[in-house]
Structures are given as C-alpha cells and as structure tokens.
C-alpha positions as CSV (number, residue, x, y, z in Angstrom):
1,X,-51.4,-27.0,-4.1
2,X,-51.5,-24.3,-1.6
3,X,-48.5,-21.7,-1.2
4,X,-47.8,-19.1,1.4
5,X,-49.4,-15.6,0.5
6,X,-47.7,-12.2,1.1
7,X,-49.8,-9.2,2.0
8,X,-51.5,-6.5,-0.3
9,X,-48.9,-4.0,-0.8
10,X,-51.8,-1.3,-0.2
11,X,-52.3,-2.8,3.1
12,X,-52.8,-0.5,5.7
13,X,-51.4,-1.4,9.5
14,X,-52.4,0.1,12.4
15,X,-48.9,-0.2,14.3
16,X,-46.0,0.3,11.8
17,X,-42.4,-0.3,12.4
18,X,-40.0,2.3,13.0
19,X,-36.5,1.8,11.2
20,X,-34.9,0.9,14.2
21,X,-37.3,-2.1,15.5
22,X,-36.7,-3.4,11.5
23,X,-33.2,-3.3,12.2
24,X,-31.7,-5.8,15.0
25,X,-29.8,-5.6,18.3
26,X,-27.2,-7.5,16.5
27,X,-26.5,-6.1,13.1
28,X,-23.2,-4.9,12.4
29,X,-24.2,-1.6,11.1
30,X,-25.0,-0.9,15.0
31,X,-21.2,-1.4,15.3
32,X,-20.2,0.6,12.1
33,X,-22.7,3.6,14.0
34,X,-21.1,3.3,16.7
35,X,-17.8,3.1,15.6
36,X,-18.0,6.2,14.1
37,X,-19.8,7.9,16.8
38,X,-16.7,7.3,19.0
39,X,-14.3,8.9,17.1
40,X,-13.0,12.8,17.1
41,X,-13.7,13.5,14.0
42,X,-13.5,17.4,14.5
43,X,-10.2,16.0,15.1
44,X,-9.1,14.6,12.0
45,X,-9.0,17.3,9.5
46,X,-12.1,15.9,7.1
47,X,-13.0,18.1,4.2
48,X,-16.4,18.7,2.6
49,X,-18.4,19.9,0.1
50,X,-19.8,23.7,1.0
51,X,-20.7,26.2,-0.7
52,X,-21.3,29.5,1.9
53,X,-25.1,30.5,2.1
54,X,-25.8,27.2,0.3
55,X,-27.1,24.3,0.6
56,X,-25.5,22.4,4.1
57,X,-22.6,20.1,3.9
58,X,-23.2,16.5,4.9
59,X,-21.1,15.6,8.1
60,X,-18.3,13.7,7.4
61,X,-19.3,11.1,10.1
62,X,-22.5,9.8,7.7
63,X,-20.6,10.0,4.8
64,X,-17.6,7.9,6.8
65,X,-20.2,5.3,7.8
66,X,-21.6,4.8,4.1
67,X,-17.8,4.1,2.9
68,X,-17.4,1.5,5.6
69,X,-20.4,0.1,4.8
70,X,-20.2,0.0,1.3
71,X,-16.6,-1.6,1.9
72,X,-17.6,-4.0,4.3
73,X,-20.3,-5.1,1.5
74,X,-18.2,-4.9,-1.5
75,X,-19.4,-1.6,-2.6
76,X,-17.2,0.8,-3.5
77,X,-18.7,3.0,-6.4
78,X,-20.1,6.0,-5.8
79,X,-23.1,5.6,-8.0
80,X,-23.5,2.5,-6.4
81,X,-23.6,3.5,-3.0
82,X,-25.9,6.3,-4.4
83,X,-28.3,4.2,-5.4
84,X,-28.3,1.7,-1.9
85,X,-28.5,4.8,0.0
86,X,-32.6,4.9,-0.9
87,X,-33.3,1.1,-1.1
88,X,-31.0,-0.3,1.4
89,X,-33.1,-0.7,4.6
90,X,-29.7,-1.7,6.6
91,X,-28.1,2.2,5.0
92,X,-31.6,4.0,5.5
93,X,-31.3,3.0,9.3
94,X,-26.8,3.7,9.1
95,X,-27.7,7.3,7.5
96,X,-31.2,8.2,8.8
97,X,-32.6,8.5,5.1
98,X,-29.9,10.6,3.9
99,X,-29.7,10.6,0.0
100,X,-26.3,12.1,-0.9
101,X,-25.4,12.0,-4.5
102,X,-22.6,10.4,-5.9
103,X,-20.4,13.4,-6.4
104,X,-20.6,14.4,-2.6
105,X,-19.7,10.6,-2.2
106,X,-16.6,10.4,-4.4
107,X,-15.4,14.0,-3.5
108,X,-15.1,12.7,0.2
109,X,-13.4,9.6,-0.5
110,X,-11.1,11.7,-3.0
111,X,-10.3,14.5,-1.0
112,X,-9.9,12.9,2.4
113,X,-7.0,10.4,2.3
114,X,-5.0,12.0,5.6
115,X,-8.3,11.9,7.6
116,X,-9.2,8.0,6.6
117,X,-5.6,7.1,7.5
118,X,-6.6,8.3,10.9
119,X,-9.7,6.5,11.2
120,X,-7.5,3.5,10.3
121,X,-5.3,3.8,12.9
122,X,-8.4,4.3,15.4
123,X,-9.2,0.7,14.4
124,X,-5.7,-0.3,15.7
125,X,-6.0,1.5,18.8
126,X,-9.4,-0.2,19.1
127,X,-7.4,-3.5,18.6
128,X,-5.4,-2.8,21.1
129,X,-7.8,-1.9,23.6
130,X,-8.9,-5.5,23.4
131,X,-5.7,-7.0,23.5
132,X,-5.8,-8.1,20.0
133,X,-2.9,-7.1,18.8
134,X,0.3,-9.5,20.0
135,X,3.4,-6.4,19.3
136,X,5.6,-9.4,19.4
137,X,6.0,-10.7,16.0
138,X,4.8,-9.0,12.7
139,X,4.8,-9.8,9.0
140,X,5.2,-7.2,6.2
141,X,4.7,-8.1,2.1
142,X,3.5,-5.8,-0.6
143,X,0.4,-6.7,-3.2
144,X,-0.2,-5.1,-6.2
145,X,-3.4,-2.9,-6.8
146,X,-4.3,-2.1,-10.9
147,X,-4.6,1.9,-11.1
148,X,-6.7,3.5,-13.4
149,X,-4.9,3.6,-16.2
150,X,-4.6,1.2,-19.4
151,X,-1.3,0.0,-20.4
152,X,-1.5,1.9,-23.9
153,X,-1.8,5.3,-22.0
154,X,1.9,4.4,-20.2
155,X,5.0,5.2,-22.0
156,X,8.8,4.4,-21.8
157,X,11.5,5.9,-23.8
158,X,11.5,3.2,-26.3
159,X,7.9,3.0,-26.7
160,X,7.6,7.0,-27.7
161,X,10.5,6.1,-30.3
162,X,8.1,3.3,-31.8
163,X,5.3,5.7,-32.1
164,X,7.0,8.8,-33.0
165,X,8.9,6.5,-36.0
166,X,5.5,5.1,-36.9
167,X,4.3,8.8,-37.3
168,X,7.1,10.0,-39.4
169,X,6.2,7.2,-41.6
170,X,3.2,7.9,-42.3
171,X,3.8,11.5,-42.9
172,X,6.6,10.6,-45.3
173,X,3.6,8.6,-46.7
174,X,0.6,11.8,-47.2
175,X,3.5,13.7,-47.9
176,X,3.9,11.8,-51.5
177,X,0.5,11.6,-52.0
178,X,0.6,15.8,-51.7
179,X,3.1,15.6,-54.1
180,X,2.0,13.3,-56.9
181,X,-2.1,14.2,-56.9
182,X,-1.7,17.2,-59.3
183,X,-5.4,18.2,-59.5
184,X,-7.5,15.9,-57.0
185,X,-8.5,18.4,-54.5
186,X,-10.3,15.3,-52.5
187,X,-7.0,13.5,-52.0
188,X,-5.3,16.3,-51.5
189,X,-7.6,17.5,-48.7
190,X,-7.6,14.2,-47.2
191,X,-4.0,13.5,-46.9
192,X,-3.3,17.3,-45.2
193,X,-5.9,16.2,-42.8
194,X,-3.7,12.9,-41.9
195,X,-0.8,15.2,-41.8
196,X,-2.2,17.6,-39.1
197,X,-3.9,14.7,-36.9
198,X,-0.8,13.2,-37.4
199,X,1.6,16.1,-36.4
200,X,-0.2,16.6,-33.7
201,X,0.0,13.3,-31.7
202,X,3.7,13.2,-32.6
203,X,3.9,16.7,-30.9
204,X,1.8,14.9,-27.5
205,X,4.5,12.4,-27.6
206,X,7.4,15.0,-28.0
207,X,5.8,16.5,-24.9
208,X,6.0,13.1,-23.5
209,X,9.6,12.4,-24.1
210,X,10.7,15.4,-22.9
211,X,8.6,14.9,-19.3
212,X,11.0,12.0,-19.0
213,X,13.9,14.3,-19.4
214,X,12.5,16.6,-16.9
215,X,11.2,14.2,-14.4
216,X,14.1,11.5,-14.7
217,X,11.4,8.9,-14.6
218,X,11.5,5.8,-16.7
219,X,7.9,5.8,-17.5
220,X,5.1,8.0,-17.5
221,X,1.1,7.2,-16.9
222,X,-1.2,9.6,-18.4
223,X,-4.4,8.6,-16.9
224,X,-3.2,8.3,-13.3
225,X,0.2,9.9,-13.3
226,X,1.5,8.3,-10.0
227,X,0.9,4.5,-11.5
228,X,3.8,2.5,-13.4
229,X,4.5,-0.7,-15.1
230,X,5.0,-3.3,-12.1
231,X,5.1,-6.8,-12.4
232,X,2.7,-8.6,-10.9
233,X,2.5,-11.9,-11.1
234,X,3.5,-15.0,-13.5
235,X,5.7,-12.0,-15.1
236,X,2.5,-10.0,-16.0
237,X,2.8,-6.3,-16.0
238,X,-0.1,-4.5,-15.2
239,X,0.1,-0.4,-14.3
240,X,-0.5,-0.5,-10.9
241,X,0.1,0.6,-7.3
242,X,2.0,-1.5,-4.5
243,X,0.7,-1.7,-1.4
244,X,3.2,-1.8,1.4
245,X,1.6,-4.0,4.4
246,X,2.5,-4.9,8.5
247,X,0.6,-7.0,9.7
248,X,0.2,-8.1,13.5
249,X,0.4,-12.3,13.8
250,X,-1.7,-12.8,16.9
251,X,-5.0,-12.2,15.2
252,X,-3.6,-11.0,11.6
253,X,-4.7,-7.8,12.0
254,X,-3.2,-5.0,9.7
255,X,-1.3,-2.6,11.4
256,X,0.0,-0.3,8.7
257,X,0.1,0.6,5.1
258,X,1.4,2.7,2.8
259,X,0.5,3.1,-1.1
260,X,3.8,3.1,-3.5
261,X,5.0,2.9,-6.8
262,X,8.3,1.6,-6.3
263,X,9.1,-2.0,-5.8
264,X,9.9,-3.4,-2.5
265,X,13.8,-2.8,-2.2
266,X,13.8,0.6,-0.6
267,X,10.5,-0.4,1.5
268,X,11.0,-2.3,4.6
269,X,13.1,0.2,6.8
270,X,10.3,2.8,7.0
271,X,7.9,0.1,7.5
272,X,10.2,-1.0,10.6
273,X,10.1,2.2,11.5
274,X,6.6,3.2,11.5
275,X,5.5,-0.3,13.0
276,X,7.6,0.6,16.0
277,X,5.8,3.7,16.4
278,X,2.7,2.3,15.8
279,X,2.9,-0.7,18.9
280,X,5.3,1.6,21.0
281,X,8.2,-1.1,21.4
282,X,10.5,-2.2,19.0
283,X,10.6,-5.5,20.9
284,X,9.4,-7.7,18.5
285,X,10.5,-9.7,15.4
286,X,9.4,-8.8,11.9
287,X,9.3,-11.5,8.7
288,X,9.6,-10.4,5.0
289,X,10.3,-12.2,1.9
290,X,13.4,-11.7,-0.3
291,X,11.9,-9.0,-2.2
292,X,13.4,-6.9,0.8
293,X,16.5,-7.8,1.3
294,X,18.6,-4.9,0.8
295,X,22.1,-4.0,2.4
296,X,21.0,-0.4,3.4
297,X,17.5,-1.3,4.4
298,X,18.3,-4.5,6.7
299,X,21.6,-1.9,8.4
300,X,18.5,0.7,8.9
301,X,16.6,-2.2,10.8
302,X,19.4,-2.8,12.8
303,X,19.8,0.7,13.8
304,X,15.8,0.9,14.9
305,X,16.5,-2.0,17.9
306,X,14.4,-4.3,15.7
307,X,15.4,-7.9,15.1
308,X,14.5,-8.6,11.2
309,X,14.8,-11.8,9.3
310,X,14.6,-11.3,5.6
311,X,14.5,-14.6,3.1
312,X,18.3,-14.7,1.2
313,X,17.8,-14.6,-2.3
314,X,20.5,-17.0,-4.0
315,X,23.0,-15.5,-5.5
316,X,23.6,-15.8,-9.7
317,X,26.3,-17.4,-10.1
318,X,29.8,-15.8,-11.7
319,X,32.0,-19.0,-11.9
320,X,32.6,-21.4,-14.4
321,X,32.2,-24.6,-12.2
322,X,29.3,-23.6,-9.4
323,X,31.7,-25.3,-6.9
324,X,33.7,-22.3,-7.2
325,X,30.6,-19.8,-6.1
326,X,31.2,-17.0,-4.0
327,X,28.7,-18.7,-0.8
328,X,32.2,-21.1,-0.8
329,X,34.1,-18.4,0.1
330,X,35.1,-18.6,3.5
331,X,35.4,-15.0,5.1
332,X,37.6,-13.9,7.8
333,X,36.5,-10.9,10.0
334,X,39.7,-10.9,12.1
335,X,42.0,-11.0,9.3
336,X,39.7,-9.0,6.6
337,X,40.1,-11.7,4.2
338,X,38.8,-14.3,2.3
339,X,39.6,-18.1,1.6
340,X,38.9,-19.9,-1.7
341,X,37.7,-23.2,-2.2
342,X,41.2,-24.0,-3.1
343,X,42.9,-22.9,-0.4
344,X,44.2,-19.4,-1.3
345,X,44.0,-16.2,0.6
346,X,41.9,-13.3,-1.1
347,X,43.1,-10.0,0.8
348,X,41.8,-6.1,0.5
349,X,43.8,-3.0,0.6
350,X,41.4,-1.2,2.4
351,X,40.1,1.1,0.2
352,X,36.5,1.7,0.0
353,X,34.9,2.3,-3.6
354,X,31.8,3.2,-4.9
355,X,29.5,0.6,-7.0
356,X,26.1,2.2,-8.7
357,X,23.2,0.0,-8.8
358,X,20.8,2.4,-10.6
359,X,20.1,5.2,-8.2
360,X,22.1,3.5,-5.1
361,X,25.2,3.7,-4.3
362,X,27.1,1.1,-2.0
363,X,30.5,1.5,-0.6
364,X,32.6,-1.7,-1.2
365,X,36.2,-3.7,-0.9
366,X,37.4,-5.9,-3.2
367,X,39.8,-9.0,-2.7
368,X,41.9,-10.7,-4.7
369,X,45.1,-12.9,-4.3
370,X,48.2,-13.3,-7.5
371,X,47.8,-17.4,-6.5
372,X,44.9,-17.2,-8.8
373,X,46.7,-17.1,-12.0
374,X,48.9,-20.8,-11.0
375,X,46.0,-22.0,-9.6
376,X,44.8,-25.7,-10.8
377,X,41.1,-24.5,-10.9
378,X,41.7,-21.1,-12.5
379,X,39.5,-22.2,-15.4
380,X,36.8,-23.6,-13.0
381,X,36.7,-20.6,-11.0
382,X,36.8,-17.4,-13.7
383,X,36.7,-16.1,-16.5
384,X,38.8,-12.8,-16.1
385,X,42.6,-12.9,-17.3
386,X,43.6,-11.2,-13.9
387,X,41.9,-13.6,-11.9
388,X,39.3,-13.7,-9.5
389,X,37.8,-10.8,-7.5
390,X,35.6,-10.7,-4.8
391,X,33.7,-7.9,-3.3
392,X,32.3,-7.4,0.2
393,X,29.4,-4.2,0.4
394,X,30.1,-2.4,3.6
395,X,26.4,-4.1,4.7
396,X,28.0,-7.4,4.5
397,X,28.0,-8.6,8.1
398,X,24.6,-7.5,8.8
399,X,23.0,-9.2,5.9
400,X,25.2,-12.6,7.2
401,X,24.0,-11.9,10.4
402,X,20.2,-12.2,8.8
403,X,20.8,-15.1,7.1
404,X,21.7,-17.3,10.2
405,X,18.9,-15.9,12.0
406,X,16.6,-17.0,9.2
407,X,18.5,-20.8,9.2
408,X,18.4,-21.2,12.8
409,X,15.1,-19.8,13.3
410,X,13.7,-21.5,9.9
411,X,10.2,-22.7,11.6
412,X,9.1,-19.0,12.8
413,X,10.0,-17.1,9.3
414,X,7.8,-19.7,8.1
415,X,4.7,-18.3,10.0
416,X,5.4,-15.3,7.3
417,X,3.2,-16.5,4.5
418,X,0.5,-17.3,6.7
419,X,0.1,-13.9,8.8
420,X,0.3,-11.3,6.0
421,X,-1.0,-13.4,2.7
422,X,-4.2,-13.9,5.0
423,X,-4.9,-10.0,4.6
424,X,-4.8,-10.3,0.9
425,X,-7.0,-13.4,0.5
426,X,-9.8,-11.4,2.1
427,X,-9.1,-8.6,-0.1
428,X,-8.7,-9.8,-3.2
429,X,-9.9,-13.2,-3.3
430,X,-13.1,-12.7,-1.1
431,X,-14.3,-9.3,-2.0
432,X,-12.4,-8.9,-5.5
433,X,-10.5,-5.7,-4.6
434,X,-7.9,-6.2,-7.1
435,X,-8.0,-2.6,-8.6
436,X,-7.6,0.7,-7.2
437,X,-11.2,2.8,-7.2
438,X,-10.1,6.3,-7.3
439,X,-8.2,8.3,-10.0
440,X,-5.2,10.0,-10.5
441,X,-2.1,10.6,-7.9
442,X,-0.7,8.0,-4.9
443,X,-3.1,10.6,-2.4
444,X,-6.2,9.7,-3.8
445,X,-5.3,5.9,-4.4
446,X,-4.2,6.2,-0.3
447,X,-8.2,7.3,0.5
448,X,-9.4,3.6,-1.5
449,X,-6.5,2.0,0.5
450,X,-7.1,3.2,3.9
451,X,-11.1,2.2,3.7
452,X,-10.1,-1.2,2.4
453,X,-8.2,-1.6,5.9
454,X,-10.4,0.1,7.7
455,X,-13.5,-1.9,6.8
456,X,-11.0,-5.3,7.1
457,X,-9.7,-4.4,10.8
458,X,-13.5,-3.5,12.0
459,X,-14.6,-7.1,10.2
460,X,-11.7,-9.2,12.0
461,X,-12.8,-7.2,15.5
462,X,-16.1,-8.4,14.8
463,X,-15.3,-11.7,14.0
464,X,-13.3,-12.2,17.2
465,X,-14.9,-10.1,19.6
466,X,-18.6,-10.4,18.5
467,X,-21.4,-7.9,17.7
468,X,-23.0,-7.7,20.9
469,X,-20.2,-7.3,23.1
470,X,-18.2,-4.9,20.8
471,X,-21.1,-2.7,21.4
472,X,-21.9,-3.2,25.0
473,X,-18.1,-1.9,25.4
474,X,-17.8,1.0,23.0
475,X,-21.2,2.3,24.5
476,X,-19.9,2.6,27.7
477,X,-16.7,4.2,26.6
478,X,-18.8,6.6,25.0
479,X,-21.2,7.0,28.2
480,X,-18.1,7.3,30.6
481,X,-16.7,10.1,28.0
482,X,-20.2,11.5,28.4
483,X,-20.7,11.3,32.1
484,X,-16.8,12.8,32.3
485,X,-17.5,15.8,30.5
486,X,-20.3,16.9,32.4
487,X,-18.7,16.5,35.7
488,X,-15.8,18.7,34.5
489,X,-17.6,21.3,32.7
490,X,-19.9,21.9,35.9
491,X,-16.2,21.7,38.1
492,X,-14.6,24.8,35.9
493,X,-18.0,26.6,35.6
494,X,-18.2,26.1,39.8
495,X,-14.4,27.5,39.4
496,X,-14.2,29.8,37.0
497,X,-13.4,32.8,39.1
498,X,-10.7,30.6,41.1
499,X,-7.7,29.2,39.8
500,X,-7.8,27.1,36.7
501,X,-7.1,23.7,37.5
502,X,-5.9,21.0,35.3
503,X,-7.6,17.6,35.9
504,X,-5.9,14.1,33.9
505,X,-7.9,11.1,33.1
506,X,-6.6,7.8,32.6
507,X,-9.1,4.9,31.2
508,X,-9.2,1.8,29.5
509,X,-11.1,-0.1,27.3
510,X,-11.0,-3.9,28.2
C-alpha cells in the first residue's frame, strides 16, 4: 500500500516563503495587527519594562497583540505564550519573531489594567462605527471569576477563633509534656519546638483578627487580598471576584465591565450610569435580575432618565396565614394609608425613621391601625400582641413602579437571559475562563478582565462583519488618517510664519 510522502527536512528550495505569503489574506491575526495598529496607544498611558542604558523595552503594541491572541486562542499564561511566541507560525508573523520572555509578558498584563480598559472601549467604539451596537435595550448580570486564592488562606472572625482555640490546645498540651519529662532532653526539645511553631502561627492569626478590627471587613484573603467568600452557584462558595457586565442586545456585544467583590445590591446604578456614558443617550431600557433590586439603586436609575426593569424578588412572608401577606395590602397614595385584607385602615404619623440593613440605612414609615386587636383574623394575620405593622421604605413607589413595568412588559424582560448569559457561555463554557489569571488586588484582576472582553468584542466583530471586509475598512481609516496628516503637516509648515490656523476633521467609519 502506497502513502503520501513528506519532503526531506534537509531539503533545500530554491524559492522559500516569506512569513507573510505562509500566512493568508484571511487570517484573523491580519485583523488583531491591524486592530492594534489603529489605535493611539501613545495615548493610553501603557507602562513597560526599562531599564535606562539597557536593554530596549518592547512596545506595548506587540506585547498587546500577543495577549489578544493568546485570548482569542485560549492562552492566557505567560509561560505559555512564551513558549508559542517561537513555534507559533500564526505569532512569528503577529510579532515579527519577537521572543519576549514570560516576565515582560505578565508584568504588562499586571501593570496595565487602565490602559487595557481603554483598548476595550476602542472595541466599542469600533462596534459602533459599524452600527453594531443597538443603544436601545441593554442587559446587565454579574458572573463570578475564582481568584487566586484557596479557601484555607481566607478567614472570618469565627474561623480565627477555631484556629487560635485549636492552638491554645495544643500548647496546653507541650506545655504538660515540659512539665512531666524530668530528664528526657529529646522530649523536652521536641515539645518547645511545637511551642514556638505553634506560638507563632497563633501570633499570624492575632495579626489577622486584628486586620478585621482595623479594616471593618468580614473576611480577609491572604493570597489575593481584594478576593472574598461569594457564592457562586448551587450554594457553593468559592473566593472569587464578580464581574459586573452591560451588555448591548442587538448583537450581544459587551459594552462595559467592572471587576468587584461585593455582591450585586449596590451594583446596578453605576452600571446605569456608565452605560449611558458609554452609548451617549440614556434612551434605552436596561434588564437585570432580582439580584439588583435595591430601593436606593432602582431611585438612582430613575434619576439618570433611564427606564429599568428589575425582576421582584417575593417577599418572605411575616403572617401566620399567607392570605394575610403584606402584597395584599392595598396602599393608598392620596390618603398615605394602607388597607388590610380585612377591611381596616393602616395609617402613619408621618414620621420618618431609620432602619439598618448592615451598612445601609433606609428612611421608613410605619402603619398601623387599634382595629387590629378586635379583629376576627388577628391570629391569621400576626404574631405581635400590639398588632400588625406595616412599613413603607421611602423607595417604595419607585420599586412599585418597576414591578408593573416588568408585568406589563413581561415578554421583553425575558430577552434578559438570553443577551447577557450569551457573553458568559463564550467565556466560561467555550474557552474555560472560569478563574481569574493574575494575582493579588481588584487592579490586576481588571487587566485579565478587560483582555477577556477585549478578545470577545473583536471575535463577535469578526463573526458578524467578516475578516476580509473588517480589514478592507480599518485599512482605509488608517490610510485616510495617513493621507490627512500629511496634508496638514505640509499646510502648517507652508504657514508657519502666518497665523496659526485651526483645521477640524469629521469622519466615519461605515
């Protein structure tokens, strides 16, 4: 049986192939070249590695174009990305045969995380340029990302006390042995040994315990400092980062993020906010889950122009019989008051009190009526001797106001799911980013973040717009930027002795 034969690897040939003709006219590394070619980088504050009357610095636009890469191909270590740098015919053409090693690589991802957020938002602006991006409804959720840091190096209050009582157990325990082996050197030697190693980790959690104190945190990371405890899913607590997400429901591209370690109460008015900035209207509708529905954050919403609809979570109930719950209230705005399933009036004085709910506090009136204690249904309805007591949070008639939007507008909210859990899928799912790469503090996770976008937005551009003609348009951008700057620089040199005049450009991309 005969079989195809490859050449001699010593084979000579007389016409070899430059990296370029190896490469072809439609390979998206063209695009990630050209991409980065386009952009101002001088412009966006990169930092690199240089040492003066040393060695040159790479630029920051080859190292940029091996991180998108690399993300794009689901390559994110440095060593990694070291190593593809000199067998990776597709990177030997991206960086001309550049071979940085893997410290330049991780320094720039590390120390970079304002100047990636910037190429980010240059893929937005690149999606708007081709009318990609709708700025008429939007979707916002949070995922969480596993930092670099194991659960046993995070620590609550209670979980010092276990290990610092464990310790004082065991020194209790070398301490007798001291004691009762009169003679035995070895013993003796050993057990002061246990006592010092021992001492000495009850000292690091000592330290610990009184960071707490200092910081007013509820848990502390010692790996990565910026990571907590967060539930992620199934009630699984992993120490991780949330992302905070916006994402654009014409072609589900990602608009925003922002890397947290709060959960998503506090989130969704600064997303609101930034999203407006970001599409320059706040004409448009933006979905969230119930995760977000907060008094203070859906009022903020309000205040921005922006119409929100946030899923209701159901209320626990308080009362005996669930037919007395507070949703069967009926409330009066006119009157300030509030009916009861059985017909009584619930009124306020007026007064406005403050209710804590951990580091919030909410203004709020409460209601009552003295019917309740000759009521029939008393028993159904409460448990308290002096009756029952409703309370209205002075963000009470926005969040109703929410919650018939979302009933009477039931079909769009559910488009929700579908716009911003399609961002995830890709990330986790298809190129198993469920942990964050970089170490230590929110401002290094935000570098890992913002490529993970970045490389995401430039693959859904691709997808939609196509190889060829994504390049046939950003190389004549680049040419009419080119062609620009000549004429004006010849203009002010022709001028320079007359009066400096001020030219504006507008263009386009389309």
């Amino acid at each position: 049986m005969k079989f195809l034969q490859g050449e001699h690897r010593s084979q000579i040939h007389l016409f070899t192939n430059s990296l370029d003709n190896i490469i072809s006219s439609d390979n998206e590394v063209r695009v990630i070249d050209v991409f980065v070619n386009s952009l101002k980088l001088s412009e966006y504050g990169f930092k690199t590695d240089y040492i003066e009357n040393g060695r040159p610095a790479y630029h920051p636009g080859d190292l940029l174009k091996l991180f998108i890469y690399g993300y794009l191909n689901r390559i994110r270590s440095s060593r990694a990305l070291e190593k593809e740098c000199a067998r990776n015919i597709e990177l030997m053409w991206l960086m001309r045969r550049l071979t940085p090693d893997h410290n330049t690589i991780s320094n720039f991802r590390k120390n970079n995380p304002k100047a990636i957020r910037k190429v980010f938002r240059a893929t937005v602006e690149l999606a708007k340029h081709f009318d990609l991006i709708g700025a008429t409804l939007i979707a916002g959720d949070s995922t969480k990302l596993r930092a670099q840091n194991s659960k046993k190096n995070n620590f609550k209050q209670s979980k010092i006390e276990k290990h610092i009582q464990y310790i004082d157990t065991k020194l209790e325990e070398y301490s007798s042995i001291l004691a009762n082996e009169d003679g035995d050197n070895q013993k003796q030697k050993k057990a002061q040994e246990k006592i010092a190693k021992h001492q000495e980790q009850r000292h690091k959690y000592e330290q610990l315990e009184q960071q707490l104190k200092e910081t007013g945190e509820e848990q502390v990371s010692t790996s990565d400092p910026d990571s907590r405890l967060i539930m992620t899913r199934n009630n699984i607590c992993e120490v991780a980062y949330n992302i905070q997400t916006t994402v654009d429901a014409k072609h589900n591209l990602t608009i925003d993020f922002k890397v947290t370690n709060e959960n998503d109460s506090k989130a969704m008015g600064a997303m609101v906010r930034r999203a407006t900035k970001i599409l320059n209207t706040n004409n448009f509708t933006a979905l969230y889950d119930k995760g977000y529905h907060t008094g203070t954050e859906l009022t903020y919403a309000q205040k921005q122009g922006v119409t929100v609809m946030v899923a209701v979570p159901e209320v626990a109930s308080h009362a005996p019989d669930h037919n007395f719950d507070i949703k069967y209230f009926t409330y009066n705005k006119e009157n300030d008051e509030y009916t009861c399933p059985a017909g009584n009036t619930l009124t306020t004085n007026g007064n406005w009190y403050n209710k804590h709910n951990g580091k919030t506090i909410n203004k709020i009136k409460q209601y009552k009526t003295k019917a309740c204690k000759t009521c029939e249904f008393f028993r159904q309805c409460t448990t308290s001797k002096q009756g029952r007591q409703i309370e209205r949070s002075e963000h009470a008639e926005v969040m109703e106001q929410n919650k018939k939007r979302v009933e009477e507008n039931f079909e769009l909210y559910q488009k929700r799911q579908a716009i911003v859990e399609h961002t995830y899928g890709i990330i986790k799912r298809q190129w198993d980013f469920y942990y964050i790469m970089t170490k230590k503090t929110i401002k290094h996770a935000q570098s890992d973040v913002g490529l993970m976008f970045t490389a995401l937005n430039l693959r859904r551009i691709i997808n939609i717009i196509g190889i060829s003609k994504l390049l046939e348009v950003i190389k004549h951008f680049l040419l009419f930027l080119a062609v620009i700057y000549r004429v004006l620089s010849s203009f002010y040199i022709k001028n320079a002795q007359n009066t400096c005049v001020k030219i504006n450009v507008t263009y386009r991309v389309l």
